[in-house]
C-alpha positions as CSV (number, residue, x, y, z in Angstrom):
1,X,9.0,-10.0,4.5
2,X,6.1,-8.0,5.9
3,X,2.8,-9.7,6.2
4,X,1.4,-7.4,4.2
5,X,3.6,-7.8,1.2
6,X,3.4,-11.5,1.8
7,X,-0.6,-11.2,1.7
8,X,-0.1,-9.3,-1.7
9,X,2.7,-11.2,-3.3
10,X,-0.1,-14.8,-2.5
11,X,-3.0,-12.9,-4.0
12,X,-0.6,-12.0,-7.6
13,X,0.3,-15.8,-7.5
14,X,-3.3,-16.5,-7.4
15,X,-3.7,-14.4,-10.2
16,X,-1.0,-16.1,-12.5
17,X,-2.8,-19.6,-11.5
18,X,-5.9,-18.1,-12.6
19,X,-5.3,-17.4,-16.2
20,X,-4.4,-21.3,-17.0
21,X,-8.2,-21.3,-18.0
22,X,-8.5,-18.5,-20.3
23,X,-4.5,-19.3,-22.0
24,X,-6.0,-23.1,-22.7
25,X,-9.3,-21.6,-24.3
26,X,-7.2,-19.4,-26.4
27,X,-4.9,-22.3,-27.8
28,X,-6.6,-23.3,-31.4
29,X,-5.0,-26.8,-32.4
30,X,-2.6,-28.1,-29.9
31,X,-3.4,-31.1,-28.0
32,X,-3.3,-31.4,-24.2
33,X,0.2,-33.0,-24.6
34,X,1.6,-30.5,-27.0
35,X,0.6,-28.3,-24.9
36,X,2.6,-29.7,-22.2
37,X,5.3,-30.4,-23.8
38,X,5.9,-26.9,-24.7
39,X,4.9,-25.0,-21.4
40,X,7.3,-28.0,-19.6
41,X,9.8,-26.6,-22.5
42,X,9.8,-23.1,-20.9
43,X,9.0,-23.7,-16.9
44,X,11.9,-25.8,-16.9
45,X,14.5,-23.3,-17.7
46,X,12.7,-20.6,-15.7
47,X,12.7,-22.8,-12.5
48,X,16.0,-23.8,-13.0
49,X,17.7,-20.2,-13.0
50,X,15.0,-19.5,-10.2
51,X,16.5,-22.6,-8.0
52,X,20.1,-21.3,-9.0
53,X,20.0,-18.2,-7.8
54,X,18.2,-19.3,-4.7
55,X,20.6,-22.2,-3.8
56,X,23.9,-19.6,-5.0
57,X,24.7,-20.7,-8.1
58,X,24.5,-24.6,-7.0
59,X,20.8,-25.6,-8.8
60,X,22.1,-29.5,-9.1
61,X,22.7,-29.7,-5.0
62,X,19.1,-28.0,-4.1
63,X,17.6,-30.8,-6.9
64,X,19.4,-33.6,-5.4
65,X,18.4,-32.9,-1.9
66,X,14.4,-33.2,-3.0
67,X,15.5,-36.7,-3.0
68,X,13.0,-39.5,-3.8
69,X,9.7,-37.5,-2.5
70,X,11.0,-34.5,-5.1
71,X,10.7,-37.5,-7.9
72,X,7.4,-39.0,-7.0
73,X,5.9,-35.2,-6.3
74,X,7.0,-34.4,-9.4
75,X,5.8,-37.5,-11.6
76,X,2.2,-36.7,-9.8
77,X,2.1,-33.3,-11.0
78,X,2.1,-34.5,-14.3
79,X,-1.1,-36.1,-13.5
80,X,-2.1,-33.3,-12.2
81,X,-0.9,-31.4,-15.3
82,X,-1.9,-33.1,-17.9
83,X,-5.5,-33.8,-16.3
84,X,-5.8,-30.2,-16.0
85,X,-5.3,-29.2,-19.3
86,X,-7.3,-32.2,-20.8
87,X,-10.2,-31.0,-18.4
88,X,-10.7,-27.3,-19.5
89,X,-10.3,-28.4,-22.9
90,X,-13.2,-30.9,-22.5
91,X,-15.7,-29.2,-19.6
92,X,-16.3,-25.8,-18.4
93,X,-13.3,-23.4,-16.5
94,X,-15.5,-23.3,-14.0
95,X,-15.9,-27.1,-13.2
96,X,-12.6,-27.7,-13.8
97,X,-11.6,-24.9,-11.1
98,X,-13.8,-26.1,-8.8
99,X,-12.7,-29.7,-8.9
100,X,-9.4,-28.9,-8.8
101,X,-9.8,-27.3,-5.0
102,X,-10.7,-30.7,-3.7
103,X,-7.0,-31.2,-3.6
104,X,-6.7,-30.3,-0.2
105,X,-9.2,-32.9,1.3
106,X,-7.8,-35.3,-0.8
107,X,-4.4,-34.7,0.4
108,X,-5.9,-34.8,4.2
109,X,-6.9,-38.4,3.3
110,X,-4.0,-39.4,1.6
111,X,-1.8,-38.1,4.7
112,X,-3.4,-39.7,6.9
113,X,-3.4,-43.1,5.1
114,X,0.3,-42.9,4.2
115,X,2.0,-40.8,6.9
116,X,-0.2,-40.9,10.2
117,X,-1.1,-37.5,9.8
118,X,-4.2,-36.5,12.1
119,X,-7.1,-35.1,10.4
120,X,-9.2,-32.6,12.3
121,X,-13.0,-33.0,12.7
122,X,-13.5,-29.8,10.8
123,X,-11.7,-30.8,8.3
124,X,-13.6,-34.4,8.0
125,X,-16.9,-31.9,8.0
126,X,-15.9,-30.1,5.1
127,X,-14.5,-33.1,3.4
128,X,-18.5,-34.4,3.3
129,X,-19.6,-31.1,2.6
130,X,-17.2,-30.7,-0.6
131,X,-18.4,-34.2,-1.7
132,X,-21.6,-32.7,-1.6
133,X,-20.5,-29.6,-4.0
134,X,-18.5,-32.8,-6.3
135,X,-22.0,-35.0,-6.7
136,X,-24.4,-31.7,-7.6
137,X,-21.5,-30.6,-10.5
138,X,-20.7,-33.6,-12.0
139,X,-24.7,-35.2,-11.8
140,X,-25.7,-32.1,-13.5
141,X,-22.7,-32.0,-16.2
142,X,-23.3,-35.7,-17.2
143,X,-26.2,-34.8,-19.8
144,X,-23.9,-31.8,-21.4
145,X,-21.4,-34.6,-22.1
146,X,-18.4,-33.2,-19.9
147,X,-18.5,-36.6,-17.4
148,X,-14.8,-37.2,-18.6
149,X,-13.5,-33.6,-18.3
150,X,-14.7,-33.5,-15.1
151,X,-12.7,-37.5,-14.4
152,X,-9.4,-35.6,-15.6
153,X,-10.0,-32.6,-12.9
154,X,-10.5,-35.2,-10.3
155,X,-7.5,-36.7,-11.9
156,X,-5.5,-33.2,-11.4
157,X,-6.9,-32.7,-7.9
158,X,-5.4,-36.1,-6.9
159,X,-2.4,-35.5,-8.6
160,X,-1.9,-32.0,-6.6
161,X,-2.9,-34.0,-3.3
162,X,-0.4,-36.9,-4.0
163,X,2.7,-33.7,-4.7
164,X,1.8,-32.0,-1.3
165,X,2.0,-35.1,0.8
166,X,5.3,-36.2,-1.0
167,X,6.3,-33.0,0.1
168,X,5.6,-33.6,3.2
169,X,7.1,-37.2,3.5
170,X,10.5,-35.7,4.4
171,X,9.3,-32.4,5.2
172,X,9.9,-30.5,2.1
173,X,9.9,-26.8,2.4
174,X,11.1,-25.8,-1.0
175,X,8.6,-26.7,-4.1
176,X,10.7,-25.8,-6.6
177,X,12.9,-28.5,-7.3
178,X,9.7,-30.9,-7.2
179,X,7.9,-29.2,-9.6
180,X,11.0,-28.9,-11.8
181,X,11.2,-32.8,-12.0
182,X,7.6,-32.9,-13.3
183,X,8.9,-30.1,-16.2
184,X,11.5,-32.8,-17.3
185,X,9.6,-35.4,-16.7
186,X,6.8,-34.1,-18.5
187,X,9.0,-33.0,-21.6
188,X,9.8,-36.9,-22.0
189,X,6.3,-38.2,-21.4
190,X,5.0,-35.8,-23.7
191,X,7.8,-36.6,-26.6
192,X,7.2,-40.5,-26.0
193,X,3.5,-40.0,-26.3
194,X,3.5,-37.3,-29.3
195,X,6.1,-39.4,-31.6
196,X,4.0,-42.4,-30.7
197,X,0.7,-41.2,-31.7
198,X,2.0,-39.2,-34.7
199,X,1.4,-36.0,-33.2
200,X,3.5,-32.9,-34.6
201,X,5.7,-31.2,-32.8
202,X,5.9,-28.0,-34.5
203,X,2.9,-25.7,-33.4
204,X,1.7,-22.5,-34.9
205,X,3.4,-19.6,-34.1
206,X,0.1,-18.7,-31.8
207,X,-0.4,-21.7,-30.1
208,X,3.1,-22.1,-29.5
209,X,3.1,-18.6,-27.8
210,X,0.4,-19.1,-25.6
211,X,1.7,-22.7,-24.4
212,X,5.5,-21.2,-23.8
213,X,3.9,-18.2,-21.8
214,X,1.8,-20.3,-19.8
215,X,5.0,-22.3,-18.8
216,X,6.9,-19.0,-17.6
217,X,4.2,-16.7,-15.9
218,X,1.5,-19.1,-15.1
219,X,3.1,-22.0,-13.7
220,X,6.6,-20.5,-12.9
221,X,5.8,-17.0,-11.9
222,X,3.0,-18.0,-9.7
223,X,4.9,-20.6,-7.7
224,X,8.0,-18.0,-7.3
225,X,5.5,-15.4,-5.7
226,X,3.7,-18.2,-3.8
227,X,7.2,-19.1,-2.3
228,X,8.1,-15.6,-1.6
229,X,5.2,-15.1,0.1
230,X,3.7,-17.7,1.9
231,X,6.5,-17.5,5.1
232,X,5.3,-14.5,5.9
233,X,1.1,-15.3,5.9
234,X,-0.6,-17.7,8.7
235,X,-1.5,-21.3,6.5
236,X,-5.5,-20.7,7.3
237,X,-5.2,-17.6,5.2
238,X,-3.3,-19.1,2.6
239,X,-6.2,-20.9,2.2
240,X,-8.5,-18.7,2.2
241,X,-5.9,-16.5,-0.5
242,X,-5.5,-19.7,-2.7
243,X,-9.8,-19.0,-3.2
244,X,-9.1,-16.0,-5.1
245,X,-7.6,-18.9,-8.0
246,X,-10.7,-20.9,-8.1
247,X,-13.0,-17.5,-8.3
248,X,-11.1,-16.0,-10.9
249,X,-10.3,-18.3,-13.6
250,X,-14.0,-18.8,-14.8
251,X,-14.5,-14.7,-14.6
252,X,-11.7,-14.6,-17.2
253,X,-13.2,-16.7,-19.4
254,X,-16.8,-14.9,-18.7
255,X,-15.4,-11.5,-19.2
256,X,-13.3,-11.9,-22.4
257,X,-14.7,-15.0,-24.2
258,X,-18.4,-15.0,-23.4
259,X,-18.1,-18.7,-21.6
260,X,-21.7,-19.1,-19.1
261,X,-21.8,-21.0,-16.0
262,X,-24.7,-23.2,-15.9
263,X,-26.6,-23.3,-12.3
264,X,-25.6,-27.1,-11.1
265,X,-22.0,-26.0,-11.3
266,X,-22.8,-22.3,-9.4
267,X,-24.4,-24.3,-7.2
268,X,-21.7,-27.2,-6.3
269,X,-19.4,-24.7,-6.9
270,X,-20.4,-22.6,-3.7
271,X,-20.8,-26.0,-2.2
272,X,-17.2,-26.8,-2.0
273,X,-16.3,-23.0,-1.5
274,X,-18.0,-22.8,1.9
275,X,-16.2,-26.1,2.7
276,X,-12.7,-24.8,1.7
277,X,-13.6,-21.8,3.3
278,X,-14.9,-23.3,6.6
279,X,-11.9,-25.9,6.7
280,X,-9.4,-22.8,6.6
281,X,-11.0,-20.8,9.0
282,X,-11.9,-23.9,11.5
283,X,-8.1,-24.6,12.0
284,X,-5.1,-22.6,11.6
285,X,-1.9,-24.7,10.3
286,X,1.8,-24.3,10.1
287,X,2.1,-25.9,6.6
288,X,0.6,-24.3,3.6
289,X,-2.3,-25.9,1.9
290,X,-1.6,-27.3,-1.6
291,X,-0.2,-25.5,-4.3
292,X,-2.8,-25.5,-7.5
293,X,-0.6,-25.0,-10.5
294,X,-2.8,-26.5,-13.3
């Protein structure tokens, strides 16, 4: 792997991240946990023949061996998951996006608090900095009515942050097997919760669609050329790469469904840019930042 085919194969997982926003919009009925269910119903089966032919035909070994972190990285990306969806559903793309990239100073925190991880003065700069971008966003989306949608992307954030310190609790290289946990254990949340409330589980043959295809090239394809290509780029521009997600998911929704961006969230939003940007380019790390995979 080349770095420039490792640079190219980040910036197309980017791109697959990216369209989580404009898939979601385009879903007309489904709720946030019928969507899950059903794009958990097709990244589980993707991942798994992914993990098999990676581990050589022996998917139920490279599963085991994520252990306990695998299990509690994988129940927080169901958080992370289900806040996601529930918050471009109920806010703007754009908020959402930007809310979710405060996963990596959350995950600094949460390193430090629960494995004695160090935390670099840059990083506690642009930590401040990005709490700066949070407050103008979410004072200025209060009166629109989108406090809560903008809760459930913190939500998501979080749950990204808690996944990439369980993966590094035993030093996890491999994501895969994590993130298939939260498939299965997102299929039996979302049943539990869907037969409880009353919810259907047959969808229309469109929303259905849009769901199943988010499972397979959004999440699944995206994390397969993330994997593939991350070895061969330095973690600072990862980084700087994983931008590209956050930038493009609210010029999706611009360009093919008319959706504005009001000036408090431009605003905040180039807030916590310059911070993501300025923590990547302050420090260069070993370990990739966190994975967002909505």
């Amino acid at each position: 792997m080349t770095y420039g085919r490792g640079v190219v194969l980040v910036l197309a997982a980017g791109v697959c991240w990216s369209i989580m926003g404009i898939g979601i919009r385009l879903i007309e009925n489904a709720n946030v946990w019928q969507i899950l269910l059903y794009r958990s119903l097709s990244l589980t089966p993707f991942l798994l023949c992914v993990i098999a032919w990676r581990s050589r035909g022996r998917p139920s070994a490279a599963i085991r061996a994520a252990g306990l972190p695998g299990v509690v990285g994988g129940a927080a990306l169901v958080f992370a998951f289900s806040g996601g969806i529930f918050s471009i559903q109920t806010t703007t793309v754009a908020n959402a996006m930007f809310l979710f990239a405060t996963a990596p100073f959350m995950a600094a925190v949460l390193g430090l608090m629960f494995l004695g991880e160090t935390v670099r003065r840059g990083t506690w700069v642009a930590t401040f900095v990005a709490l700066g971008g949070i407050a103008v966003m979410v004072g200025g989306s209060l009166d629109a009515g989108r406090g809560l949608g903008n809760a459930a992307a913190l939500v998501a954030a979080l749950g990204f942050a808690v996944f990439t310190v369980a993966l590094r609790w035993r030093k996890s290289e491999d994501m895969m097997p994590a993130v298939f946990m939260a498939g299965i254990i997102a299929i039996a949340v979302s049943v539990v919760i869907c037969a409880s409330a009353g919810f259907s589980f047959a969808l229309s043959l469109h929303d259905a669609g849009i769901a199943l295809g988010l499972g397979v090239i959004q999440v699944g394809a995206g994390l397969v050329l993330y994997t593939a290509g991350s070895p061969a780029v330095p973690a600072s521009e990862l980084a700087l790469l994983s931008l590209g997600e956050v930038v493009l998911a609210p010029v999706w929704v611009w360009v093919f469904l008319g959706e504005t961006v009001k000036d408090y969230t431009l605003i905040g939003g180039a807030i916590l840019l310059i911070a993501l940007a300025g923590n990547a380019i302050s420090g260069i790390r070993r370990k990739p930042p966190p994975v967002s995979l909505g």
